[in-house]
VEXGUZA-872498 format. One record per residue (C-alpha): x, y, z; residue number from 0. Coordinates in nm, 3 decimals, always signed. Layout:
BEGIN
> X | Y | Z | NUM;
...
***
This chain:
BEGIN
> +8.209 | +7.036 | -6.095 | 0;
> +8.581 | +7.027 | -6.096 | 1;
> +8.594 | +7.034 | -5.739 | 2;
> +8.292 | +6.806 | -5.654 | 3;
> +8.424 | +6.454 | -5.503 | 4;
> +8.239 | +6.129 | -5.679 | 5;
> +8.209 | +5.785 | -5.644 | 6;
> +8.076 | +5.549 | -5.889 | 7;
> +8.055 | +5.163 | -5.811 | 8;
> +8.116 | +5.062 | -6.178 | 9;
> +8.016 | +4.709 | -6.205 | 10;
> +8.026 | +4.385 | -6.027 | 11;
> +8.222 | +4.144 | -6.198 | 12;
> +8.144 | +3.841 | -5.976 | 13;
> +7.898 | +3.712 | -5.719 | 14;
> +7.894 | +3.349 | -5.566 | 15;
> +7.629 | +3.283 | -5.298 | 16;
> +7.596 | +2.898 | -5.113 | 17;
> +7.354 | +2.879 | -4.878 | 18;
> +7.363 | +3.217 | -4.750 | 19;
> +7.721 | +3.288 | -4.781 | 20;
> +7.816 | +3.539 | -5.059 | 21;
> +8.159 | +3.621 | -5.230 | 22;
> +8.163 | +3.905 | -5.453 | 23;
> +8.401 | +4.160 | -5.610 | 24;
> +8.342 | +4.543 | -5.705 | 25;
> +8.493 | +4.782 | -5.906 | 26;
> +8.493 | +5.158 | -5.795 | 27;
> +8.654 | +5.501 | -5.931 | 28;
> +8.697 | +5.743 | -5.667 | 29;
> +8.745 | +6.093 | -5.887 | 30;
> +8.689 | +6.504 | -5.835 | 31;
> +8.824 | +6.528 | -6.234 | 32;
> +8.858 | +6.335 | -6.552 | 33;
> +9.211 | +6.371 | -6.513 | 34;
> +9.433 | +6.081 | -6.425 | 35;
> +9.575 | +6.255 | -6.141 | 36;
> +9.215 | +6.322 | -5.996 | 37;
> +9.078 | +5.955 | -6.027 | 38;
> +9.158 | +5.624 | -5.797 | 39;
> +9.077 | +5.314 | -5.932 | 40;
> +9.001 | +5.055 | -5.639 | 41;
> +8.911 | +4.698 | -5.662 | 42;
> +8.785 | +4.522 | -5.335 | 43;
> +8.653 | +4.147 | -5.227 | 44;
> +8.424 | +4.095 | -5.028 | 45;
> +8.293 | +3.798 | -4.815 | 46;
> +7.935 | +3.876 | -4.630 | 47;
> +7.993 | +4.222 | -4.707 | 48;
> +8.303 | +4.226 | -4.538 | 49;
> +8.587 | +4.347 | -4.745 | 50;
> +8.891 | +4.134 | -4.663 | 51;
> +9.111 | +4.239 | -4.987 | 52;
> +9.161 | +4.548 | -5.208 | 53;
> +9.373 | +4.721 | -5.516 | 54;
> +9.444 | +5.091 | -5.471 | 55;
> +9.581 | +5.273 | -5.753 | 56;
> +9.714 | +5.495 | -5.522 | 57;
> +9.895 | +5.237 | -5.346 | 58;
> +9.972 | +5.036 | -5.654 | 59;
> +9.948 | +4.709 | -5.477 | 60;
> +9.722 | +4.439 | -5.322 | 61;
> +9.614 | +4.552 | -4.919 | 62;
> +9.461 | +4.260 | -4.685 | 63;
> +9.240 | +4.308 | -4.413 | 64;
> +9.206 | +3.950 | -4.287 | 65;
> +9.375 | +3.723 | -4.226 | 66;
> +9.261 | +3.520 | -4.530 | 67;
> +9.316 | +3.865 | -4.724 | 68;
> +9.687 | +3.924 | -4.616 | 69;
> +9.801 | +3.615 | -4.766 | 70;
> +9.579 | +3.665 | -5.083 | 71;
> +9.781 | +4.015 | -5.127 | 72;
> +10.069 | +3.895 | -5.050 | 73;
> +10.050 | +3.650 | -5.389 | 74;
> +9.856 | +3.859 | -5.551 | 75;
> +10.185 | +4.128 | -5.508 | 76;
> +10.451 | +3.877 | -5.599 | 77;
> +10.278 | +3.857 | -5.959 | 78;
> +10.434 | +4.168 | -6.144 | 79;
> +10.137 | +4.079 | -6.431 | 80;
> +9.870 | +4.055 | -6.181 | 81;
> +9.936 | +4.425 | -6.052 | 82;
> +10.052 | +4.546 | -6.420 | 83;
> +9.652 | +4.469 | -6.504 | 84;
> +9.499 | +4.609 | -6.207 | 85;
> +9.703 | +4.929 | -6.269 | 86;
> +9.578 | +5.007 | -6.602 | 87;
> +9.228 | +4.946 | -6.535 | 88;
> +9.256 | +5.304 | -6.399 | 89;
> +9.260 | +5.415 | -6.719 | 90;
> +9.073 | +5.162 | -6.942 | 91;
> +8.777 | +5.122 | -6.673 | 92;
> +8.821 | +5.438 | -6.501 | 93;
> +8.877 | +5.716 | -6.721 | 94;
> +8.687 | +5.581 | -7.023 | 95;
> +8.337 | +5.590 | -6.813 | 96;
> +8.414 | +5.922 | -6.602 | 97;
> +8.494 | +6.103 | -7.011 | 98;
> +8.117 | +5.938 | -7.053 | 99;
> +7.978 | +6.090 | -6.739 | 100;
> +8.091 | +6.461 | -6.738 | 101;
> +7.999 | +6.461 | -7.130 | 102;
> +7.685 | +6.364 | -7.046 | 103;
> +7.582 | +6.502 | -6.699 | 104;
> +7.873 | +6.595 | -6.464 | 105;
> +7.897 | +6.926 | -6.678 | 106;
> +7.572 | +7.068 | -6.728 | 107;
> +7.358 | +7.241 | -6.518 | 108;
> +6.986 | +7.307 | -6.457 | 109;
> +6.803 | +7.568 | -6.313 | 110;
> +6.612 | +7.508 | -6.036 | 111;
> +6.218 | +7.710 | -5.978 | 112;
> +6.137 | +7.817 | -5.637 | 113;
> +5.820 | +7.756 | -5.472 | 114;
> +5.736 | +7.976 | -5.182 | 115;
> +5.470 | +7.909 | -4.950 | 116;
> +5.315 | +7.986 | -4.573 | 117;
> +5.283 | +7.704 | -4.302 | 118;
> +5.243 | +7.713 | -3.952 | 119;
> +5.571 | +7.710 | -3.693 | 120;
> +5.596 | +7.405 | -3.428 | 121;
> +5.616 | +7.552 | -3.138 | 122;
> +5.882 | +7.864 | -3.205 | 123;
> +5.896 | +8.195 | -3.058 | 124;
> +5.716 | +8.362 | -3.364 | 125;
> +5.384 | +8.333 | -3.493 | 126;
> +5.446 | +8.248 | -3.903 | 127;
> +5.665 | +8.091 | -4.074 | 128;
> +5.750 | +8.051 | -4.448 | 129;
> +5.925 | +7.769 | -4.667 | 130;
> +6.100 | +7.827 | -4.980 | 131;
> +6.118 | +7.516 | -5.177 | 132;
> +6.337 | +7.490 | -5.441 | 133;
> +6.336 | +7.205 | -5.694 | 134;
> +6.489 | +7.038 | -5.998 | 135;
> +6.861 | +7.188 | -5.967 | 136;
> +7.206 | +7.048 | -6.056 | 137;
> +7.462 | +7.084 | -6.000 | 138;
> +7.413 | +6.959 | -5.625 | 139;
> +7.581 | +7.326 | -5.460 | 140;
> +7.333 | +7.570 | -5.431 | 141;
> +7.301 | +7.874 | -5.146 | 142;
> +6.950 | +7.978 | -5.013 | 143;
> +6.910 | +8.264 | -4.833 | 144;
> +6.603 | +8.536 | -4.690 | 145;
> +6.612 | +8.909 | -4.708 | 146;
> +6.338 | +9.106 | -4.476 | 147;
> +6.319 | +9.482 | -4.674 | 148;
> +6.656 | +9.458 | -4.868 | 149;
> +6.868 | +9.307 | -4.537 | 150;
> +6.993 | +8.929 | -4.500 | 151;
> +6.790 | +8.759 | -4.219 | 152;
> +7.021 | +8.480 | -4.043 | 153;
> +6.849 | +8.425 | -3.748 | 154;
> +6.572 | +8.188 | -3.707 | 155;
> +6.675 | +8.029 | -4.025 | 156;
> +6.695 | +7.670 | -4.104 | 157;
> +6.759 | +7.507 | -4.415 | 158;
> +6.741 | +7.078 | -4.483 | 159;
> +7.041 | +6.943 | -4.704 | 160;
> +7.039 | +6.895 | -5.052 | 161;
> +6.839 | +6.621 | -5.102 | 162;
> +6.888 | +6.377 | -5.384 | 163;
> +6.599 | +6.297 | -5.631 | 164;
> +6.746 | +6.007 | -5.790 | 165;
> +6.744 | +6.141 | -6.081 | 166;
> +7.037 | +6.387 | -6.104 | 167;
> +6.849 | +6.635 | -5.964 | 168;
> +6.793 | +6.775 | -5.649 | 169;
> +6.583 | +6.967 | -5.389 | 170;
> +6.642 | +7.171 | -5.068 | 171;
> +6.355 | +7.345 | -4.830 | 172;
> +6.458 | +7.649 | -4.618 | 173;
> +6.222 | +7.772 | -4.310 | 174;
> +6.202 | +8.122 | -4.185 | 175;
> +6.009 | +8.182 | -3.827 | 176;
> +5.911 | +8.565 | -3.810 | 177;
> +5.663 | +8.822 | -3.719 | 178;
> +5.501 | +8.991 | -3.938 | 179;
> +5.509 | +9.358 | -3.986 | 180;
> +5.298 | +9.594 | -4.219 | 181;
> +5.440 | +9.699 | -4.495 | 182;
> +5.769 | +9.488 | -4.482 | 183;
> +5.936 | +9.265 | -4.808 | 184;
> +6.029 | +8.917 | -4.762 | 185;
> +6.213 | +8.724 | -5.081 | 186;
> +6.405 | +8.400 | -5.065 | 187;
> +6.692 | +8.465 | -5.265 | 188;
> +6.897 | +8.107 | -5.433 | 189;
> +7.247 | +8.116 | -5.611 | 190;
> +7.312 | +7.871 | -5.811 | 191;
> +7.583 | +7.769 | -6.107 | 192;
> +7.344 | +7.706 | -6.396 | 193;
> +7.193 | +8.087 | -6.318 | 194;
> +7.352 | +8.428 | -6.440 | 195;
> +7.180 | +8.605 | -6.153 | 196;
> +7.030 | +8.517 | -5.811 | 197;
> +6.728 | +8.402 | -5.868 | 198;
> +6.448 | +8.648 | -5.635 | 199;
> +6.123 | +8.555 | -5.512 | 200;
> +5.924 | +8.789 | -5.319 | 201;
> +5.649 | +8.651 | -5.077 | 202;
> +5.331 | +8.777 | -5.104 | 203;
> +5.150 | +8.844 | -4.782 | 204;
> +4.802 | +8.958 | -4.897 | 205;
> +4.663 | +8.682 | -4.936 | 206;
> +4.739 | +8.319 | -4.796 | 207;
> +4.824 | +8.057 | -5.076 | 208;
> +4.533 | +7.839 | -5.014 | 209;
> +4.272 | +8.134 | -5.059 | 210;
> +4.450 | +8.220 | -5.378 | 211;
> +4.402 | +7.836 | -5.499 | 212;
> +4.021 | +7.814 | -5.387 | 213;
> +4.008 | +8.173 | -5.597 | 214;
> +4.178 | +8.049 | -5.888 | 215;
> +3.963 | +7.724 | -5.891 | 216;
> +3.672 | +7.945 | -5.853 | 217;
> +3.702 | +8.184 | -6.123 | 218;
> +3.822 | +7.864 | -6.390 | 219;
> +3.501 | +7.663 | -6.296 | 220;
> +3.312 | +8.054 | -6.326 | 221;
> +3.435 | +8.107 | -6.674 | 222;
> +3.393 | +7.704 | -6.784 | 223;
> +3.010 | +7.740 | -6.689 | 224;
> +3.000 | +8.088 | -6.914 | 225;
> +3.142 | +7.928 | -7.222 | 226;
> +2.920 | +7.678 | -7.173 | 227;
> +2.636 | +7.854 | -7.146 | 228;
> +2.696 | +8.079 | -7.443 | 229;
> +2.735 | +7.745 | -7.644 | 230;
> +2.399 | +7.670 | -7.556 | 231;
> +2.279 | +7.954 | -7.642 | 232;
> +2.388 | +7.979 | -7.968 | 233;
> +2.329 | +7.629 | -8.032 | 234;
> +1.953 | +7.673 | -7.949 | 235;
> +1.906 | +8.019 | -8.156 | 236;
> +2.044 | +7.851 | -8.431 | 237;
> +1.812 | +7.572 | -8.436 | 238;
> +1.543 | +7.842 | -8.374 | 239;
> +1.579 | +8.022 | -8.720 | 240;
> +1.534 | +7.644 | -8.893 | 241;
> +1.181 | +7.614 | -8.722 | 242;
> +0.868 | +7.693 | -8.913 | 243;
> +0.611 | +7.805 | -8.709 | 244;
> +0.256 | +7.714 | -8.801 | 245;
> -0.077 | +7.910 | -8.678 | 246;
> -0.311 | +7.761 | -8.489 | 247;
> -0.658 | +7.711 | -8.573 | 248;
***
């Protein structure tokens, strides 16, 4: 994660709005590390979400990008106690809440599962295609790849981006367009930080994955109606052997 580049929008810390108009400011830490040297604290206002005037710690001063915001940074960089404040919020705004972050996210890892599965190509220049699916990682880096009998397919290949769950996990879909061939092995393989060893899936051509679900359904609703059916059988010999049976005249 050390080399990973974040941004975090801290906080607001004021908003004005008069009929319609809106004045706000924004605190943001700009950081690939918790170290000093890897974080820049900047501190922008904004006017109808145009930013006319911003802090850089990298800069150390006030920057204006109006008019209005010129002569705001001007003033604001004549006042040696104005820009001694805005300097060490780098430290007591910045680094406090990044130390939170990596100790609570930013290091650890998950490993994703892989979900491989047929569909049919739009329009390409082979008849099948496949889609490995592979969910619930983090870090965010993360290489997909096919192999076709132990070889690394690159052509007809395409892959979406990382896609963000929203909840610090995330979830990328790779496509393969082939033609089949008896006999041959086809396994998406994904490398990933949070596993020891690529993680292998082999696709399974022998039967497609909706069959295999209609099966599977099958054979559960097969052996429910079987356990029932034994239950009600022993339910009714057991009430059997309390019966006493009398003749008839």
């Amino acid at each position: 994660m050390a080399s990973s580049f974040l941004r975090v929008s801290l906080l607001f810390i004021s908003l004005y709005t008069a009929d319609g108009f809106m004045h706000y400011a924004l605190n943001r830490c700009v950081f690939n590390s918790s170290d000093l040297n890897g974080i820049e604290y900047i501190f922008s206002y904004y006017y109808n979400k145009l930013e006319y005037l911003r802090f850089s710690s990298s800069l150390g001063k006030f920057v204006g990008y109006t008019e209005f915001g010129v002569k705001n940074a001007e003033n604001f960089n004549k006042n040696p106690s104005e820009l001694a404040a805005r300097r060490a919020q780098k430290e007591t705004v910045c680094k406090n809440n990044i130390d939170v972050d990596y100790q609570a996210a930013l290091t650890k890892s998950a490993e994703p599962y892989v979900r491989l599965s047929s569909t049919e190509p739009s329009g390409g220049k082979h008849p099948a295609m496949l889609v490995c699916s592979v969910y619930d990682f983090y870090p965010k880096q993360i290489r997909v790849k096919w192999t076709r009998d132990g070889q690394e397919v690159t052509s007809d290949v395409t892959s979406t981006d990382e896609l963000a769950d929203g909840d610090w996990y995330y979830q990328i879909h790779s496509h393969l367009e082939y033609t089949p061939r008896s006999g041959e092995k086809i396994s998406c393989m994904v490398e990933h930080a949070s596993l020891k060893a690529p993680l292998i899936t082999d696709w399974d051509p022998s039967m497609p994955e909706s069959e295999k679900n209609k099966i599977a359904i099958g054979a559960s609703g097969l052996i429910l109606g079987l356990v029932l059916s034994l239950a009600g059988f022993i339910y009714y010999k057991r009430k059997a052997r309390g019966r006493i049976l009398v003749p008839s005249s």
